[in-house]
N, C-alpha and C positions, 0 to 999 in steps of 0.2 A: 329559717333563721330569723328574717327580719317579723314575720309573724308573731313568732316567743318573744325578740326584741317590743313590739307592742305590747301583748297581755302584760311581759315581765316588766318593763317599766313602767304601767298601769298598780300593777302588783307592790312594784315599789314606794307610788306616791300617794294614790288615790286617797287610802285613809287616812295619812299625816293631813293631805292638803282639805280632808273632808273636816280633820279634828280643829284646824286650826282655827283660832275665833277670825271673826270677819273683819277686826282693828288688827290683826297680826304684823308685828313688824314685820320692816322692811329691807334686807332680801330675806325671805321670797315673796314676803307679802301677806295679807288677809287671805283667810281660806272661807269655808260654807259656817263652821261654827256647829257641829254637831257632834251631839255627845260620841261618848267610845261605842255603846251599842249601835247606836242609830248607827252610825260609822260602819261598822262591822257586818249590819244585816243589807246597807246599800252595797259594801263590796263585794257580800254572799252573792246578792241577786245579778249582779256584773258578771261575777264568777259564770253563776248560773248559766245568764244570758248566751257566754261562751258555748258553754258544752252541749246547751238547748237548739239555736240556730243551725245547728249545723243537719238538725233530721230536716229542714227547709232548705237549707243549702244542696243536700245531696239529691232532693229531688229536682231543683232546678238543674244542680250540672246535668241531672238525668236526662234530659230536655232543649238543652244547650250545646252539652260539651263538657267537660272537665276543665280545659284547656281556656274557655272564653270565662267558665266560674271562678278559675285561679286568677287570672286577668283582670276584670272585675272588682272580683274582692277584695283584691291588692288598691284598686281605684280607689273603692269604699271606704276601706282601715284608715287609707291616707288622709281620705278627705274630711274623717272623725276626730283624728288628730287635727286637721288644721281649726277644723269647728272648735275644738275645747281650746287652741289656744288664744282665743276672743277670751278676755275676761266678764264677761255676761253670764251670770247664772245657769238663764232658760238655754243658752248654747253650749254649755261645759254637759248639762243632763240629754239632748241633742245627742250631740257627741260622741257621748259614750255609748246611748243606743245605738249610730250611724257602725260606730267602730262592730262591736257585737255581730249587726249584719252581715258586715263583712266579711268576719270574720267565720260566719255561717255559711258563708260559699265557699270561701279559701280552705277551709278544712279541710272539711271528707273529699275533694278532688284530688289536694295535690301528694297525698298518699298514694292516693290510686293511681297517679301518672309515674310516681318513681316506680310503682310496681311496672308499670306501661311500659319502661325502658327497657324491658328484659325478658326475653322469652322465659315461659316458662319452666325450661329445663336448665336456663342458661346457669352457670356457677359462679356467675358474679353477681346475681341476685342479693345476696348476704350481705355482700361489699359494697351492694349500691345503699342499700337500706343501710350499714353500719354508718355511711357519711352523712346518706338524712339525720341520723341520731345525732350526733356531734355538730351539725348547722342547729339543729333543736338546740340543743345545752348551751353552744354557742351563744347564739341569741340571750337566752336566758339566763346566762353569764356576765352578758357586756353591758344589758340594760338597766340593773343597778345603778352599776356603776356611774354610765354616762346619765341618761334620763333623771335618777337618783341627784346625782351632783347638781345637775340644771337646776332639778327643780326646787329638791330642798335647798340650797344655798345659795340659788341665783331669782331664780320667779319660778310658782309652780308653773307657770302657762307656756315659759319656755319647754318646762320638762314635757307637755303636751304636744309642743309642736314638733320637737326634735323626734321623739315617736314617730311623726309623719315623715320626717325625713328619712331617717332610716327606713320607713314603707318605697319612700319614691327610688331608695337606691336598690331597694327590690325588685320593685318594680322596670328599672332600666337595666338592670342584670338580665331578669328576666324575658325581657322586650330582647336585649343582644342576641340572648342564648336561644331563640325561638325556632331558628332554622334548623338547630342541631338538635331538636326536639322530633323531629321527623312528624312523623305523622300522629304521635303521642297525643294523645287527650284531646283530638279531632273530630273522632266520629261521638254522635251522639246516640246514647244507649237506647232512648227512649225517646225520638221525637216531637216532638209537639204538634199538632194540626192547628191551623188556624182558629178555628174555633174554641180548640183546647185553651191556647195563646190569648185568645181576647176574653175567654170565661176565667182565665187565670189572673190576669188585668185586672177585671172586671173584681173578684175574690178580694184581690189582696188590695186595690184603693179603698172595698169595703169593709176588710179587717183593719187597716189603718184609722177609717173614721169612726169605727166602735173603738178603737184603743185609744183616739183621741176623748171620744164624748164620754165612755169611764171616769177616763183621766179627771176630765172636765167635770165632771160630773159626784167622785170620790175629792178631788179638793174645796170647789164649791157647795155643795149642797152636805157634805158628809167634814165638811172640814178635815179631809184627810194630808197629811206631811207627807215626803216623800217616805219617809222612815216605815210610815203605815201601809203605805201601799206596796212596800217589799213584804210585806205579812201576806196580802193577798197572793200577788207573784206566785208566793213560796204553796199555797193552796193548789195554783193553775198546775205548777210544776207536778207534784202529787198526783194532780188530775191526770194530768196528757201521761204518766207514768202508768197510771193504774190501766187509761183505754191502752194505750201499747201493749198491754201485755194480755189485757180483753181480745185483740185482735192477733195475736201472736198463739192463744189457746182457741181460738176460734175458725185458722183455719181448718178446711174440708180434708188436706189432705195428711194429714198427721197420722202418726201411726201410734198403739200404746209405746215405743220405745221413744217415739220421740217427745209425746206428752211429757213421761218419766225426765227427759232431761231438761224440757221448759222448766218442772217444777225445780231442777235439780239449779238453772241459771238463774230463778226468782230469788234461791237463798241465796247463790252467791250476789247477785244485784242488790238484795237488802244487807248483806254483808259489804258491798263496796260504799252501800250509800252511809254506810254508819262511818267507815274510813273515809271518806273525801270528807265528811261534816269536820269532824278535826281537824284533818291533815293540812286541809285549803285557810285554815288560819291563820295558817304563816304570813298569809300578806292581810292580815286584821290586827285580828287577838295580838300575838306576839308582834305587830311592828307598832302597833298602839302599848304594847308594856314598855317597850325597849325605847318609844318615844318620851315616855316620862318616868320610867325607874329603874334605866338601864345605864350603867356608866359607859361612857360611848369614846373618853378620854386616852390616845394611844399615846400620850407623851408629846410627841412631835406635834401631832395635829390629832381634832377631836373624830371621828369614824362618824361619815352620813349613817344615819339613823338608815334609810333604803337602801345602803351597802350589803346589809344583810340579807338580803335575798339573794346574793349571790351564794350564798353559802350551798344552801341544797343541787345550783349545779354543779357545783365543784366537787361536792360529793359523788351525784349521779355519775362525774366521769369517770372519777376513780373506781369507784365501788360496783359499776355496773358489768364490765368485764370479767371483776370478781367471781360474781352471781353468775355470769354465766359461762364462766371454766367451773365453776361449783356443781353447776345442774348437769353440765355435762360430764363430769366425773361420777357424781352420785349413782346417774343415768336412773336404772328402775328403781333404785333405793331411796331416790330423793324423796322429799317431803310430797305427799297427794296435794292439790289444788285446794282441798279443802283446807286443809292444816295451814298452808301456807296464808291461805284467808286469816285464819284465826290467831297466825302467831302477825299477822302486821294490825290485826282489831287490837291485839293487845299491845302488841308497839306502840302504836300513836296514844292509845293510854299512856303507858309509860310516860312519856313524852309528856305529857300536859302536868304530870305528878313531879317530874323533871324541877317545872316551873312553882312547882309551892313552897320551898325554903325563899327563892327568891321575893315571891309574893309576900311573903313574911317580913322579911324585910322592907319589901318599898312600904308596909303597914304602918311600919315602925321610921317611917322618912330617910330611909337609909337608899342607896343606891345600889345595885346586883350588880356583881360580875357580867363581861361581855358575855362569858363562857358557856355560861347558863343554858342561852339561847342557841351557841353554838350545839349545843349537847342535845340541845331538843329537836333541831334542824339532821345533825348524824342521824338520832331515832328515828326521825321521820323517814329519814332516806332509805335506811334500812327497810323498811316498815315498806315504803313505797316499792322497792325491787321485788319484796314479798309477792305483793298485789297485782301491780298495773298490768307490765308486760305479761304474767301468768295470765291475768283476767282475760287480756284480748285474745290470749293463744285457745285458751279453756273454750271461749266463745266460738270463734271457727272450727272446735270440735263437737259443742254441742247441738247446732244452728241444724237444723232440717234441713232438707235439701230444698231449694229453692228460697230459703229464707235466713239467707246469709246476712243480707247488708242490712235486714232491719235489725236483727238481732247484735249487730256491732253500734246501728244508731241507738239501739235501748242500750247498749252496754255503758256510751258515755253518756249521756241519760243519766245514769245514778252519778257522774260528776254533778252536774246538774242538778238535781235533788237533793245530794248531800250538800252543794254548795250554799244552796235557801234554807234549807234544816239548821246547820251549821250558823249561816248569818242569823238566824232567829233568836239560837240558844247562847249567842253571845248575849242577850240580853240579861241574864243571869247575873251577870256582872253586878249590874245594878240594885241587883237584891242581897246576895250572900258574899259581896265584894273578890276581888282578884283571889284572893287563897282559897275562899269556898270555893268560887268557880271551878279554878283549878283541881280541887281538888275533888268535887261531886264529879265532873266530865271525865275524870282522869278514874276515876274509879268506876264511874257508871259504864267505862268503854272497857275496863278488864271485865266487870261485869258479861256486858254481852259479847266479849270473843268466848267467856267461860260458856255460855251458854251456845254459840254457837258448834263450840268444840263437844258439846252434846247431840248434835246432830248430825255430824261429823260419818258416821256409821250408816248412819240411814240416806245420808247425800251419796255418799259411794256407790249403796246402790240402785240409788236413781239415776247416775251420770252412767250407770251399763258398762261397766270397763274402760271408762276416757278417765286418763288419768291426773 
């Protein structure tokens, strides 16, 4: 809960507080002053950063613990929050990296400790995981709201630090509750030797001072902004995708049926990564339109602008149940994995075409309806039930033996990818303004569900009867 409480109130402010000019009155203050794209391709690579971290994370808890990674991390998130809410530039960018880290440990562990709490046969397994889901949404609910309010209407750097708070009452919950954890997330899967441990040391002060002297080196010498150095990012991301899946075809012990379903999890991965590029816009694209062409006015009092992120989990709580009393009725009738890919490629299309009457308007200096966005946010949600939970189930059916957990660390991976893709191609903006935009992405993405739905036949049978 308090983890989504971070990303999602990050989600809420980050690119109001990125667009706001650096004289911004006051409350909430001056922000960085950068345009809607730049904005948008820093919050991709933030996005990124998220879903990236965590193939590092998971080999440390490897090594560790799960249990000392969740602990940790929870340190980590806190102590990125308190960084960004120094108002200092070079600590706000800090910050965000420190939280990221964190948040690359806390991940992939503390899944795998709720699964920890239950034998495997046990039948409350469903039931433990149904309350993880709603601590998720939870979270992702509340942080709008509170974080949202801080920081649009009071200082952004409150809404920074209040994030951390919320981390620390996580973190003392979870310090309380450690006994009744038994033995959960104790033993360590893959130990470390001492020399593993000091070569590891040794690894990562020396990847830190290449990512500094880059740095150093792409703003000095190359005059690079931070804006341009999410272009690069977004290359690395690409990169560490394309080896993952080099090593994923390369190992020794594959068989032709399992080849067939790597190739059969490449399309759905470049099918997720075309949906997270949209989808994760929500906290960009659409809260940078709804910041300047959205009427925000409820009569009584005017709607924070970062309210609206609450919307998609209000939907996920309702809707998600739905979905699955649906699949379970359906049973073998339901829609195949693949289809169900290609009807949320086209949803999130939808979804962006949604938004071009309104673009029309703010063209014309007029103000859109709340609704608009509402209506984009349901699409999405739909669009997302399609996808997500399918995707990770599809994945521990197609996954060889023995190579479970990397194939779930590529699965979020294309969060990741799609999330730097995505911050890229907001730069469009700037060329064929909001209704082009709208509407070239919004049609370029029914485009490619059409064309995925051409493949559709030949994925079937590559995945070998997983359905």
């Amino acid at each position: 809960m308090w983890e989504r409480f971070s990303y999602y109130g990050m989600r809420a402010i980050l690119v109001l507080y990125l667009i706001t000019p650096p004289d911004g009155a006051s409350p909430p203050g001056g922000g960085l002053g950068f345009s809607d794209a730049e904005s948008a391709a820093i919050y991709g690579t933030y996005a990124s950063l998220i879903y990236l971290l965590p193939l590092l994370g998971g080999w440390v808890a490897d090594r560790t613990g799960p249990r000392r990674a969740v602990l940790f991390g929870g340190i980590v998130i806190a102590a990125g929050h308190f960084v960004m809410a120094v108002p200092v530039e070079a600590l706000f960018w800090t910050g965000l990296l420190v939280i990221a880290v964190g948040t690359g440990l806390l991940k992939p562990s503390v899944s795998a400790m709720v699964g920890g709490l239950y034998a495997p046969d046990d039948t409350r397994r469903d039931g433990g995981f149904s309350i993880f889901y709603v601590g998720i949404n939870l979270g992702a609910l509340i942080a709008p709201l509170i974080v949202g309010y801080l920081g649009e209407d009071i200082n952004w750097h409150m809404g920074f630090a209040v994030a951390g708070v919320g981390r620390l009452i996580g973190l003392a919950q979870y310090l309380a509750g450690y006994r009744g954890l038994g033995s959960v997330g104790l033993a360590v899967p893959n130990p470390a030797s001492p020399p593993e441990r000091r070569r590891a040391g040794i690894q990562g002060i020396a990847g830190l001072l290449i990512v500094v002297v880059v740095l150093a080196v792409a703003f000095g010498v190359f005059g690079m902004g931070i804006a341009d150095i999410t272009v690069l990012f977004t290359f690395v991301v690409i990169g560490i995708a394309i080896f993952c899946f080099w090593r994923l075809f390369k190992q020794p012990q594959l068989t032709p049926v399992d080849r067939d379903r790597l190739w059969a999890f490449l399309y759905l991965f470049l099918a997720a990564v075309v949906f997270w590029a949209i989808y994760d816009q929500g906290g960009s694209t659409i809260n940078e339109f709804a910041e300047q062409y959205t009427d925000m006015d409820a009569g009584v009092f005017t709607i924070p602008i970062s309210w609206l992120q609450s919307i998609n989990p209000v939907f996920i709580i309702i809707f998600a149940p739905i979905f699955a009393v649906l699949w379970t009725k359906l049973g073998s009738r339901a829609p195949s994995t693949p289809i169900r890919f290609a009807m949320a490629i086209f949803g999130v299309g939808i979804s962006l075409l949604i938004m071009v009457l309104a673009a029309m308007q703010a063209e014309n200096s007029e103000k859109s309806a709340i609704w608009w966005i509402v209506a984009v946010f349901l699409t999405q949600t739909w669009s997302e039930l399609l996808l997500s939970p399918n995707g990770l189930s599809v994945t521990t059916k197609l996954a060889p033996a023995g190579l479970l957990s990397q194939m779930l660390a590529v699965w979020f991976l294309a969060t990741a990818v799609g999330d730097s893709v995505g911050g890229q191609l907001v730069r469009l903006i700037d060329v064929v303004g909001w209704t082009g935009y709208f509407v070239v992405c919004g049609l370029g993405t029914i485009v490619l569900a059409g064309l995925f739905l051409l493949v559709v036949p030949k994925l079937k049978k590559l995945m070998d009867g997983v359905h």
